[in-house]
C-alpha positions as CSV (number, residue, x, y, z in Angstrom):
1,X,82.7,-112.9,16.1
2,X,82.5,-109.2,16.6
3,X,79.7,-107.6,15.8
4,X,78.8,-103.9,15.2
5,X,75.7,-101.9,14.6
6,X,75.0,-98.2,15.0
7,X,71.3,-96.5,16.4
8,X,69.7,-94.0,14.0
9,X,70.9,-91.3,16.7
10,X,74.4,-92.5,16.5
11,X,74.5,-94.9,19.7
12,X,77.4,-97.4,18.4
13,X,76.6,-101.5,20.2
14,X,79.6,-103.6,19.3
15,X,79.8,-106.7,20.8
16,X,81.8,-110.5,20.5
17,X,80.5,-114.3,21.0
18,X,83.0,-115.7,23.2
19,X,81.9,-119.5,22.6
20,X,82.3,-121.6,26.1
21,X,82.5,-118.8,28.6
22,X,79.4,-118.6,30.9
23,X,79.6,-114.9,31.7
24,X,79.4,-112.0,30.0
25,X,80.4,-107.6,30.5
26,X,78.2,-105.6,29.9
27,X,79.3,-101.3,29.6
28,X,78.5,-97.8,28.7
29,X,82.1,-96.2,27.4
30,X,80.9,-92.2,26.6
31,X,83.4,-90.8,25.1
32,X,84.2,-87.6,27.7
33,X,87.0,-87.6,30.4
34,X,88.9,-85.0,32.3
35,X,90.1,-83.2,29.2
36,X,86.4,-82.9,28.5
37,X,86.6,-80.4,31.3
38,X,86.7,-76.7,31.3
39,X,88.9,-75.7,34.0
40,X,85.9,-74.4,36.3
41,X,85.2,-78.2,36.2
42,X,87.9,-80.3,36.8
43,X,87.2,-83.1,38.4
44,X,83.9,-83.0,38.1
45,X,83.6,-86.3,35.5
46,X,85.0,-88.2,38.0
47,X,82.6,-87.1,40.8
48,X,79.7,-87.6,37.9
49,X,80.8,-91.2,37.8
50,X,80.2,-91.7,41.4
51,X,77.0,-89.9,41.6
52,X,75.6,-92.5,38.4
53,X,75.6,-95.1,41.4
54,X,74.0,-93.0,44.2
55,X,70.2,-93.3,42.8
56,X,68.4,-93.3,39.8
57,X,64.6,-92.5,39.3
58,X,63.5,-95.8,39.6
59,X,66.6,-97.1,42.1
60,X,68.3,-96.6,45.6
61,X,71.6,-96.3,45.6
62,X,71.1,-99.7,47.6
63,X,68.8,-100.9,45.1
64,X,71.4,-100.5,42.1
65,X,74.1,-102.3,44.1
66,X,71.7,-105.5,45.2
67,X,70.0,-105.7,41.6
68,X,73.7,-107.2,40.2
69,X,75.1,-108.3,43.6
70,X,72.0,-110.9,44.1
71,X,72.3,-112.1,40.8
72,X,76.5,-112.7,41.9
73,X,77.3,-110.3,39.2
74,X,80.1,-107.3,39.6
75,X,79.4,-103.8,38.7
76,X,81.7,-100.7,38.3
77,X,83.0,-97.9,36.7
78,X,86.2,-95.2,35.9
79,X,86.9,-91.9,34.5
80,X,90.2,-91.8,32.4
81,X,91.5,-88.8,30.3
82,X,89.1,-89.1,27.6
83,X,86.3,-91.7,28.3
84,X,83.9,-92.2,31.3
85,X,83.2,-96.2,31.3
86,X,80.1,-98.1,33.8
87,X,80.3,-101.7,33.2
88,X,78.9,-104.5,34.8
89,X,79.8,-108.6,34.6
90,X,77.0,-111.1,34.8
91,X,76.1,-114.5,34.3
92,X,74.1,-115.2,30.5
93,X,71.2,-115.2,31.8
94,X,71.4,-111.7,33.3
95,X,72.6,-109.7,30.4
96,X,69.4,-107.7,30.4
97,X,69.2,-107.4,34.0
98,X,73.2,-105.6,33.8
99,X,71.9,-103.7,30.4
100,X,69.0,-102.4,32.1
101,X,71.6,-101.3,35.6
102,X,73.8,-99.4,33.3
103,X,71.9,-97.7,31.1
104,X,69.6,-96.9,34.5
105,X,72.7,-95.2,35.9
106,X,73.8,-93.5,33.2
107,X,70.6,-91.9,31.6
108,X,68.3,-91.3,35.0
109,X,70.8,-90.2,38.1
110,X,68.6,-87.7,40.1
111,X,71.6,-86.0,41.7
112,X,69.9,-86.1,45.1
113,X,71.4,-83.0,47.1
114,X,72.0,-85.4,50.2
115,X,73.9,-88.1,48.0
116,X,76.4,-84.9,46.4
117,X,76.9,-84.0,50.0
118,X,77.9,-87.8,50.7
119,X,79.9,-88.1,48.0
120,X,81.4,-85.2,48.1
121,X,83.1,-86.2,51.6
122,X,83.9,-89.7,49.3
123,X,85.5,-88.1,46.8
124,X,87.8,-85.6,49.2
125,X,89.0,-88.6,51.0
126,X,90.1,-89.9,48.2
127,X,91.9,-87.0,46.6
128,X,93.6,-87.2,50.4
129,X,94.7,-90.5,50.0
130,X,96.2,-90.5,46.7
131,X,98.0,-87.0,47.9
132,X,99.1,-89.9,50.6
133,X,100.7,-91.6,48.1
134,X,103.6,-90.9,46.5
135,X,103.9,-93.3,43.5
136,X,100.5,-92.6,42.6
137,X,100.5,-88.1,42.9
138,X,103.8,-88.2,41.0
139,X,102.3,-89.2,37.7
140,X,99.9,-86.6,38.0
141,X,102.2,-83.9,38.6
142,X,104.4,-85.2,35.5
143,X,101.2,-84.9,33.7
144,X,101.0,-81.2,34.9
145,X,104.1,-80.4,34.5
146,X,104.3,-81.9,30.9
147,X,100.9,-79.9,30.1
148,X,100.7,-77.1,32.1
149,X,97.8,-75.0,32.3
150,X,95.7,-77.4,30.3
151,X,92.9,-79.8,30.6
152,X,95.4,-82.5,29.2
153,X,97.5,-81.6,32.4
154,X,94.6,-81.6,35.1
155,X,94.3,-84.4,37.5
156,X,91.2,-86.6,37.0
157,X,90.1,-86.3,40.6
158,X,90.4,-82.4,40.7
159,X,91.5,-79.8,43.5
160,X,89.9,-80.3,46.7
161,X,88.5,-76.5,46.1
162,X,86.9,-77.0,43.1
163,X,85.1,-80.8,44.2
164,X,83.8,-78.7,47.6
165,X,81.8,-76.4,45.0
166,X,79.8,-78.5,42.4
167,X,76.3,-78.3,42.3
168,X,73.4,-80.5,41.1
169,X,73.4,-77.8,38.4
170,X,76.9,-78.3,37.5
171,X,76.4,-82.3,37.1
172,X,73.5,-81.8,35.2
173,X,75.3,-79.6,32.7
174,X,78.0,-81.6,32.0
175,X,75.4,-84.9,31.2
176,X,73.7,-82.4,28.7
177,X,76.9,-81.7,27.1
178,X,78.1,-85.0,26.6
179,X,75.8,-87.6,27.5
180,X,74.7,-88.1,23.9
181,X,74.2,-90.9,22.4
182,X,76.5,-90.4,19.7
183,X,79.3,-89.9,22.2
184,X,78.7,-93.5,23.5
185,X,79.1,-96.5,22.9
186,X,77.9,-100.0,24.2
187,X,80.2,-102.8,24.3
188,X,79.6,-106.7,25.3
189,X,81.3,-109.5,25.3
190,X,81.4,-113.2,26.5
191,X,77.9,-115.2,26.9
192,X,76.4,-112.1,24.4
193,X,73.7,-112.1,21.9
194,X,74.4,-109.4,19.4
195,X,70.6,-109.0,17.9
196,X,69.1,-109.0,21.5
197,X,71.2,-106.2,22.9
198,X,70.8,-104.3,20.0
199,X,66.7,-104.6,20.4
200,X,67.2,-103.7,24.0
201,X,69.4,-100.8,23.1
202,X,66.6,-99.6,20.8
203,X,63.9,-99.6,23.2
204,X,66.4,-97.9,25.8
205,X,68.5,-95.2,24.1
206,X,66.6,-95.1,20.5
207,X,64.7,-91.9,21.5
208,X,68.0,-89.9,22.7
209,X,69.0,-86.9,20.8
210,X,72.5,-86.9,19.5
211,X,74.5,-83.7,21.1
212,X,76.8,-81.0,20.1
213,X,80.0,-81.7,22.4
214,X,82.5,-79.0,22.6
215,X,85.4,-79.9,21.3
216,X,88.3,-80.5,23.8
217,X,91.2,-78.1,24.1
218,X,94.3,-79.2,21.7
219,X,97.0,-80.7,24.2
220,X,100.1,-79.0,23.6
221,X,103.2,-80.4,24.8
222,X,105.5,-77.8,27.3
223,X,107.8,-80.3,29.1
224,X,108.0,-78.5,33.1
225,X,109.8,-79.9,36.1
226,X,107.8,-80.2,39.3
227,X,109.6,-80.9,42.7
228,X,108.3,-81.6,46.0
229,X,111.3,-81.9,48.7
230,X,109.8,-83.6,51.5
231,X,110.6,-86.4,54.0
232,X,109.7,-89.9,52.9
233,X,111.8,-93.2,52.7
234,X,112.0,-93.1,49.1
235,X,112.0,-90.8,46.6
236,X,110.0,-90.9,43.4
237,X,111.2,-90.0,39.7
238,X,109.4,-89.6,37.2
239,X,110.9,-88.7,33.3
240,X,108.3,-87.9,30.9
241,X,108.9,-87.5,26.9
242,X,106.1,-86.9,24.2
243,X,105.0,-89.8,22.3
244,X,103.0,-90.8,19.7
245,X,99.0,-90.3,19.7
246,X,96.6,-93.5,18.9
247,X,96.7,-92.8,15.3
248,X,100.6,-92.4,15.3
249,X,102.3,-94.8,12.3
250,X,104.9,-94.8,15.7
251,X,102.5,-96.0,17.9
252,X,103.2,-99.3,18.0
253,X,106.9,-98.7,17.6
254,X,106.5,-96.7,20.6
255,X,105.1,-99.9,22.7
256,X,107.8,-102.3,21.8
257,X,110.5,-99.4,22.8
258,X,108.9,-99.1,26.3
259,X,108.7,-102.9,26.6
260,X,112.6,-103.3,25.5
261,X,113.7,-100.3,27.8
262,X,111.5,-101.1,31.0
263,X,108.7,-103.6,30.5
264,X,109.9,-106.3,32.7
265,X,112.3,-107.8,34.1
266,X,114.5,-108.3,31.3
267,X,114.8,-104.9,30.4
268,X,117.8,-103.1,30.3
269,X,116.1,-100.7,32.8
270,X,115.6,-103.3,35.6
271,X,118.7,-105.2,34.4
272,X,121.3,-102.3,34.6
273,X,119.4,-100.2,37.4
274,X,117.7,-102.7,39.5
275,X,119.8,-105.9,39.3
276,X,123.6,-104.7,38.4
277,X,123.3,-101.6,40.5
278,X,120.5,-102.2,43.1
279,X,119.5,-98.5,42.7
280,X,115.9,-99.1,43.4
281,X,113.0,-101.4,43.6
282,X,110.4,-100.3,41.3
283,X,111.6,-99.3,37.8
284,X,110.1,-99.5,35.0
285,X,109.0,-97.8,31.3
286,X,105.7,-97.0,29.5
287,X,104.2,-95.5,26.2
288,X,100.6,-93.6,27.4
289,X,98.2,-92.5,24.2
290,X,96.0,-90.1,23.7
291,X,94.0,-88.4,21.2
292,X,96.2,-85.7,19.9
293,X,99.5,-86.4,22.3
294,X,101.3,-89.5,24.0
295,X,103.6,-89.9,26.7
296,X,106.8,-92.0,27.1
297,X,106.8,-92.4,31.1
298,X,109.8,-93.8,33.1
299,X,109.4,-94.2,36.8
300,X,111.7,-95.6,39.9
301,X,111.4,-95.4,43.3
302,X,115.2,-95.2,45.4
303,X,117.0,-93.6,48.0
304,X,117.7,-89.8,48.5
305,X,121.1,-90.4,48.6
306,X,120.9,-92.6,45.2
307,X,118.4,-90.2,43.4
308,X,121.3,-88.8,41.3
309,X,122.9,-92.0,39.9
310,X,119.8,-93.2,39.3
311,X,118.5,-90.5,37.4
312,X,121.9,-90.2,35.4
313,X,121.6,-94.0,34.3
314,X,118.2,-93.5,33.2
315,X,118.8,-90.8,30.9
316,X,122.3,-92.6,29.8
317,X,120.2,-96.0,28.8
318,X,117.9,-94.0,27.0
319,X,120.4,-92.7,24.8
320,X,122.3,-95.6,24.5
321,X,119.4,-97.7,23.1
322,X,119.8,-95.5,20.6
323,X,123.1,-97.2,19.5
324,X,122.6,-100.7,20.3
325,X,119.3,-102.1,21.6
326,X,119.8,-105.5,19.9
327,X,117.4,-107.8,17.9
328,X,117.2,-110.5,20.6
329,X,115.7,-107.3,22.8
330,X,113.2,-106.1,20.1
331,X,111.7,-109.9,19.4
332,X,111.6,-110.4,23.3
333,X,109.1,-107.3,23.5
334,X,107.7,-108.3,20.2
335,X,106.8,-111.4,21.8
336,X,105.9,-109.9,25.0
337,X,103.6,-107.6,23.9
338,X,101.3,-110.4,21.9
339,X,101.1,-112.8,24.6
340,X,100.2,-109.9,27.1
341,X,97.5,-109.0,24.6
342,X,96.1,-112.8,24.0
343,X,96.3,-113.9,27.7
344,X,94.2,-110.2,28.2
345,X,91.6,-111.1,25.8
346,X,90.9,-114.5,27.8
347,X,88.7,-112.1,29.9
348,X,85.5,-110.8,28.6
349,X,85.8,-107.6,30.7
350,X,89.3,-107.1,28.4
351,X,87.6,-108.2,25.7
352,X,84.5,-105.0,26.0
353,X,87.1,-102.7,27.0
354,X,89.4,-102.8,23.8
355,X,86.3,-103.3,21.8
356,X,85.3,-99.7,22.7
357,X,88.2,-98.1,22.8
358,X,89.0,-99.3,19.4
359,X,85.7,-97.9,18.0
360,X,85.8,-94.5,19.5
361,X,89.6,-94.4,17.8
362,X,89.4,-96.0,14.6
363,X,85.3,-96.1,13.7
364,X,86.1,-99.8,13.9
365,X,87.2,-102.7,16.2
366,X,91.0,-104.1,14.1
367,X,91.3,-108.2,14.6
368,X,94.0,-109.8,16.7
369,X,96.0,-110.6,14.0
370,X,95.9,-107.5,12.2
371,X,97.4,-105.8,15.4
372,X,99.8,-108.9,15.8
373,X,100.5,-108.1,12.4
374,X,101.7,-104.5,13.5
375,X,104.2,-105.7,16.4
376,X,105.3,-107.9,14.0
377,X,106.3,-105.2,11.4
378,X,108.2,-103.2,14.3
379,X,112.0,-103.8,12.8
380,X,115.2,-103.0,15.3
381,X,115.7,-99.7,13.0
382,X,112.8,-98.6,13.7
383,X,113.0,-99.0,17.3
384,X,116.5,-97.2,17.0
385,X,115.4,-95.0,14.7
386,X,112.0,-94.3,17.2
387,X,114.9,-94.1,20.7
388,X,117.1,-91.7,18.6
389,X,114.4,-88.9,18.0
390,X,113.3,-89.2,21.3
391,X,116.4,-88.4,22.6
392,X,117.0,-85.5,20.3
393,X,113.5,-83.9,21.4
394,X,115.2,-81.8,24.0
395,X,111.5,-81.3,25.9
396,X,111.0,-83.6,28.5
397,X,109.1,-83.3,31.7
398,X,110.2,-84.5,35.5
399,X,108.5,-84.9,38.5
400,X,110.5,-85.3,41.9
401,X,108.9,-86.1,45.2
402,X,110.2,-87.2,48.2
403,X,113.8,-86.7,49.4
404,X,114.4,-85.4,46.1
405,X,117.0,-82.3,46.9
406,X,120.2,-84.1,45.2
407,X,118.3,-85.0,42.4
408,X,119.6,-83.2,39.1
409,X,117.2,-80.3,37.6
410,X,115.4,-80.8,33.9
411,X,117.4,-79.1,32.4
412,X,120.9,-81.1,33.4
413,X,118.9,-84.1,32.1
414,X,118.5,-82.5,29.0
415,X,121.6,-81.7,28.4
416,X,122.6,-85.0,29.3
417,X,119.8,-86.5,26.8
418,X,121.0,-84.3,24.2
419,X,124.7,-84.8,24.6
């Protein structure tokens, strides 16, 4: 059973009873993210999120990993687009033990100037590795390229320049932005009891002023190409449309598209690209949400000398799904899509996630069936209807890296699209 109560200060604690499971997830999920950024601060959520687990006023940095790790629990965190999540899984019996961890990190990091430094040299290394990898940079620069000059369009990590120059000052700031209690939220689930965290919860976050966030800038969707010619063993493509936001009636439409066209492999993507023409390895199709804006994402991974064909097919099955996706191919991602979402909810961690993410969108946490209920109601017109308008949008986005030069611009893809 979920259950959901909210703090006088606007602190939202939703959590769910998962009868027979002996563990439970415990997380903070504030609702600010790299668009949450102005652009004097990009990347600095993300090296927020790292510094939460460097020390706290009462903890080492040592300290906050052995309190969970002795009692053979887990504890983590991310930064996404939108929300900043610390979560940690525990057996029953330390629920207020994980509680006490997260909400430790969260409201009390000191920011010690010797710890920034540290992680400072953490964070660089990994903005160097994922530059060192291809199929991980490209979907940043399609992100870029899609919304240029925008915080919708900056990478979570950040430049390398601007990560070298945050201050104590500048972490601080951003915590007192957005690091209100009506900007979070706490979800649980598994081996949970609702009135106890709630109690806890009081007595933590109950004397918290609520905050004044700014509010994020509007994503507005350009559709750029970015290429980078350089010499790998593959190279990487990367076709981006706009799609529907959360609160889309398309939305779920959307999903079932992606799962048809390139979500696994029976999907015409993989079937006609992979398996009849052995164009690639990777290949495969996705429908991103946002707030304001979505993104339909296709990505594959083949040969310099195969870039071409391969980006011709893609933009040929796209249109042609149009025309004749087929019923069998609709009720195959229909089915697809509920089975991925029951066999997720088998884990508690899934369970806390989608709990959260559901109340910052909605205000309220929809049951499994009614969201069954809505891949259910996605017909074959729609989905052609949905594959049609995408193709006459005429503003998509590409990203090329890798031995990319015989790869088609944007702009002969959308004519091809169009056509």
């Amino acid at each position: 059973m979920i259950e959901v109560t909210e703090l006088s200060n606007g602190l939202r604690v939703v959590t769910e009873l998962m009868p027979g499971i002996a563990s439970a997830t415990v997380g903070i999920w504030v609702e600010a993210g790299g668009r949450d950024e102005r652009a004097e601060q990009n990347g600095i959520a993300h090296f927020l999120e790292h510094m939460a687990f460097k020390g706290t006023k009462t903890r080492s940095a040592l300290q906050i990993a052995e309190s969970i790790e002795d009692v053979g629990g887990y504890i983590n965190a991310y930064t996404s687009r939108e929300v900043t999540a610390y979560y940690a899984r525990v057996l029953e019996d330390h629920v207020p033990l994980a509680l006490d961890v997260i909400s430790d990190i969260v409201l009390n990091p000191v920011f010690d100037p010797r710890e920034i430094e540290v992680e400072r040299h953490v964070i660089l290394q990994e903005i160097g590795q994922s530059l060192d990898t291809p199929d991980d940079v490209i979907f940043d620069w399609l992100q870029e390229a899609a919304y240029p000059d925008q915080a919708m369009g900056r990478t979570i990590l950040g430049p390398a320049e601007r990560v070298s120059s945050f201050t104590r000052v500048d972490l601080s700031g951003f915590v007192a932005e957005h690091y209100g209690p009506n900007r979070m939220i706490l979800s649980a689930a598994g081996a949970v009891d609702h009135a106890a965290i709630v109690k806890q919860a009081e007595q933590v976050f109950g004397h918290l002023l609520p905050v004044v966030a700014p509010a994020p800038q509007p994503s507005i969707w350009m559709g750029n190409e970015r290429r980078e010619v350089k010499t790998l063993e593959q190279a990487h493509f990367a076709l981006g449309i706009e799609g529907p936001n959360y609160r889309d009636d398309d939305l779920f439409t959307a999903q079932v598209y992606t799962s048809a066209l390139g979500g696994g492999m029976s999907s015409r993507l993989f079937q006609k690209i992979r398996e009849e023409r052995g164009l690639c390895y990777t290949i495969f199709a996705q429908a991103s949400a946002y707030a304001d804006t979505g993104m339909i994402t296709v990505y594959a991974g083949t040969s310099g000398d195969e870039i071409a064909e391969l980006s011709h097919l893609t933009i040929d099955e796209l249109k042609r799904s149009a025309d004749d996706m087929s019923e069998a191919e609709v009720e195959r991602a229909r089915v697809q899509m509920k089975a991925g979402m029951l066999m997720g909810l088998e884990s508690a961690s899934s369970r806390a996630e989608r709990m959260a993410r559901n109340l910052a969108v909605w205000g309220r946490v929809p049951g499994i069936e009614e969201t069954a209920e809505k891949i259910d109601a996605v017909t074959l017109d729609k989905v052609r209807d949905f594959a049609g308008r995408l193709a006459g949008q005429g503003q998509s986005a590409l990203a090329l890296y890798g031995p990319v030069s015989k790869a088609p611009d944007l702009a002969d893809l959308r004519r091809r699209l169009a056509a």
